[in-house]
N, C-alpha and C positions, 0 to 999 in steps of 0.2 A: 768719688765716694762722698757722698754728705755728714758734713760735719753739724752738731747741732751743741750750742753752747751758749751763756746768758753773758759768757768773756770772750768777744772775738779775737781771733787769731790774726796777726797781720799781714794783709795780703800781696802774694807775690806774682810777678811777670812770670811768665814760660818763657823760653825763647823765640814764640811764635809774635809776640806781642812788642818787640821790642823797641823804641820808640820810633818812629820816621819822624823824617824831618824834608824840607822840601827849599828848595831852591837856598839863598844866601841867608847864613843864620844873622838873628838879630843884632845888630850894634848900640843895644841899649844898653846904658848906663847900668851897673848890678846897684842894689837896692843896698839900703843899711843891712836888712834882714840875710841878703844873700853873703855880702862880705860875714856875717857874722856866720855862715855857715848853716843857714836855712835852704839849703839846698832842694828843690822837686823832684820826687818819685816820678812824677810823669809826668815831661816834657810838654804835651799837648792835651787838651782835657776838653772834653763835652760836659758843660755844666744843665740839666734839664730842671729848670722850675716850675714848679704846675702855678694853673694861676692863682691859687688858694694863696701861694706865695704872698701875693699885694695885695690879701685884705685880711683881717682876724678872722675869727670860726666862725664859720655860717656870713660873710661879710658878703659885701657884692662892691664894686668898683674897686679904685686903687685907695686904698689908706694911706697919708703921708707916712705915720710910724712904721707902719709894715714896709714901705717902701725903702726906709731911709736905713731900717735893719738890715735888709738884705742887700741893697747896697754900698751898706760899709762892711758886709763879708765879702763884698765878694772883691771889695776895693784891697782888704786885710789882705784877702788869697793872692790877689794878683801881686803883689810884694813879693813873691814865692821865687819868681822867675818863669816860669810858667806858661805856654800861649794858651788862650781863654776863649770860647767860643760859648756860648750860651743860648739854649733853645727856652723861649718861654712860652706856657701857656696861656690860655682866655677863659678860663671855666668862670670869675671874677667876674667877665663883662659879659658874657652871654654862655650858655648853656645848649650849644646848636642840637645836639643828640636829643635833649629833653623836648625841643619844639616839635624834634622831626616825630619824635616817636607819640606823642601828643595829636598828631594828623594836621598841626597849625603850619606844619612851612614843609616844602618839598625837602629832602635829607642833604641833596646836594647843597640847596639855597642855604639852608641852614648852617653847614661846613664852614658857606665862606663867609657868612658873617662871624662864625667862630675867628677863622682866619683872620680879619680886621680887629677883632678884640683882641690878639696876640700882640697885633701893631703896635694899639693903644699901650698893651704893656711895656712891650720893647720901647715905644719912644721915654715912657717914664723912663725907666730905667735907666737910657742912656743921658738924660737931664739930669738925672742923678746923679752919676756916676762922676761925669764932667764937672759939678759940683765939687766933689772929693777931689778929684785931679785926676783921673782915669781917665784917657782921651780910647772914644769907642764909637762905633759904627753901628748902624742898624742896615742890617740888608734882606730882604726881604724874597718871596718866592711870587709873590704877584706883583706885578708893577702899579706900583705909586711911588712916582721919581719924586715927587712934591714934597713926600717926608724922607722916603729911606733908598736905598740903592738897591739895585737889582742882585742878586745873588748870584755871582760869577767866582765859582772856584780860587781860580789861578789868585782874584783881588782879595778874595777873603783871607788867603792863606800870606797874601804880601801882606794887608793889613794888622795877621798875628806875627809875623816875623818883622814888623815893625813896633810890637808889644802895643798893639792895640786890641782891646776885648774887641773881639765880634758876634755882636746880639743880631740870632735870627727868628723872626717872623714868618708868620705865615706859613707855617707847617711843610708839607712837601709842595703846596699849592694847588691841591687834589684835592678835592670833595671825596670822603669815604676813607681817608687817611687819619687817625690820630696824630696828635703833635710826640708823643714816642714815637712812632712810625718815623717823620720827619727828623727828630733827634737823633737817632738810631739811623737813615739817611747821610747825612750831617757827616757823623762821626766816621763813617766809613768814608764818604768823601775829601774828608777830612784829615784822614790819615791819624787821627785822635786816640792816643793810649790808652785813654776810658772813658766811658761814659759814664759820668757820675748824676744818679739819679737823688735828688733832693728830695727830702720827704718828712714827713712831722713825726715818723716814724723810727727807730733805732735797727732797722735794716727789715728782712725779711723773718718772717715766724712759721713754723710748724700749724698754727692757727689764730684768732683774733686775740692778741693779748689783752682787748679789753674787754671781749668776752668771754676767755679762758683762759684763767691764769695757770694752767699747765703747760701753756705755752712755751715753748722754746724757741731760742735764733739760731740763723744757721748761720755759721761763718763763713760757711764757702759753697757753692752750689755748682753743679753742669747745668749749663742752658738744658739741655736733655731732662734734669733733673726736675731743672722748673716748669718746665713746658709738661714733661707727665703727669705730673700732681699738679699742674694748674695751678700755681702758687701767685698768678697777678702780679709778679713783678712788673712788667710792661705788659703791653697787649703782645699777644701772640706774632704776631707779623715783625713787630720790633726785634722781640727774641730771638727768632728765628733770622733775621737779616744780621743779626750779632754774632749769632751761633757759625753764621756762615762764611761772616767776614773777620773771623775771630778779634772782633773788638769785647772788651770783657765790660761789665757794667756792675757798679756798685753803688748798695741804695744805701743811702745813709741819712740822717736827722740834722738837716741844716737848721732848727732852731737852735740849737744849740749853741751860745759865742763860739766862735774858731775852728768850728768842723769842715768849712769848707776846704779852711787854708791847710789844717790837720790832714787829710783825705789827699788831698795835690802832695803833702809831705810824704805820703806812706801810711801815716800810723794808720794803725788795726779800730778803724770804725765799722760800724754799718756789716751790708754783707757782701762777699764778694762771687760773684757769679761768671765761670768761663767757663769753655771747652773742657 
């Protein structure tokens, strides 16, 4: 049943959802944060950032600011206890849909140079990050050994169980795939509690609340729910591979200081979208 409210409700696990875990759990060190009893709602997490993330409004490449923002939440969240994987986008560095459909570049050719500007992001990021003291990996779905590792399952999940973020690139490595698609991928592969979808936005709405301020948010939605009304939370294929591997996805407003680390905690941000 959809629930529609401007005060979200905070969102719970079913039993369908409940956390996996995979081979020998971590032997990291708990945090200040953990001893004081910041304890994680969810174990394992899909963090998805569009590339809008690493530039201001209308911006194009990576902004240091914008950079150093999102990288000291996401350095805050990981204190949580938490394993972190992170899918970014490229919309920042190239726009491949806008060329294909422009008739300037084949659609496919277009894709994968979207897919190279995710790179570019991912490697900021993880410069960044190692900055703060976040020790993280970039792995990648196309080969280039030269900057990032190849995307192997079994290493990615040793490298979160060694509390290492792991930032991936390169979408599913398909021309014709969105980086939600690949997120959403990811997350099932992943065995990941949720996919948390970042946005400049305060979850999902009834209609554009910046065109209609009768707008309402929902606080809880069925994949079913989203996909009939076409509500754009991901693209359709994403949903749909969610809906079916019952990973649950929750969009929430990472501009906000501490939403990220908040959302990995539980509290009732954003909106929460499952079975």
């Amino acid at each position: 049943m959809t629930t529609t409210s401007r005060t979200p409700a905070a969102p719970t696990q079913s039993a369908s959802s409940t956390p996996a875990t995979h081979g020998t759990p971590s032997k990291t060190a708990p945090t200040a944060e953990q001893a004081a009893g910041a304890r994680p709602k969810f174990k394992r997490v899909l963090l998805k950032l569009s590339g809008e993330s690493f530039s201001g409004p209308g911006g194009f490449g990576v902004e240091p600011d914008q950079l150093e923002s999102i990288a000291k939440e996401i350095f805050e969240a990981s204190k949580v206890g938490a394993q972190l994987a992170i899918v970014v986008g490229g919309g920042n560095i190239i726009r491949g849909a806008e060329l294909a459909s422009e008739g300037h570049i084949h659609q496919a050719t277009a894709d994968y140079m979207g897919m190279l500007g995710t790179v570019i992001n991912g490697l900021a990021l993880k410069e960044k990050l190692h900055t703060l003291g976040l020790d993280c990996r970039v792995m990648t779905a196309i080969d280039i050994r030269s900057v990032a590792e190849p995307f192997i399952r079994g290493r990615a999940l040793r490298h979160m169980e060694k509390g290492r973020a792991v930032i991936l690139v390169a979408g599913t490595g398909n021309p014709f795939c969105t980086t939600d698609t690949g997120a959403a991928l990811r997350a099932i592969e992943l065995e990941c509690d949720v996919l948390m979808k970042a946005t400049k936005v305060d979850g999902i709405y009834t209609a554009d609340p910046r065109k209609d301020p009768t707008a309402t948010r929902y606080e809880r939605l069925t994949f079913s729910e989203a996909i009939a009304k076409n509500l754009r939370v991901m693209d359709m294929t994403a949903l749909a591979m969610c809906q079916e591997n019952d990973v649950p996805v929750l969009v929430f407003d990472f501009t906000k200081a501490g939403n990220i680390r908040r959302v990995i905690q539980g509290e009732s941000i954003g909106t929460f979208v499952e079975r």
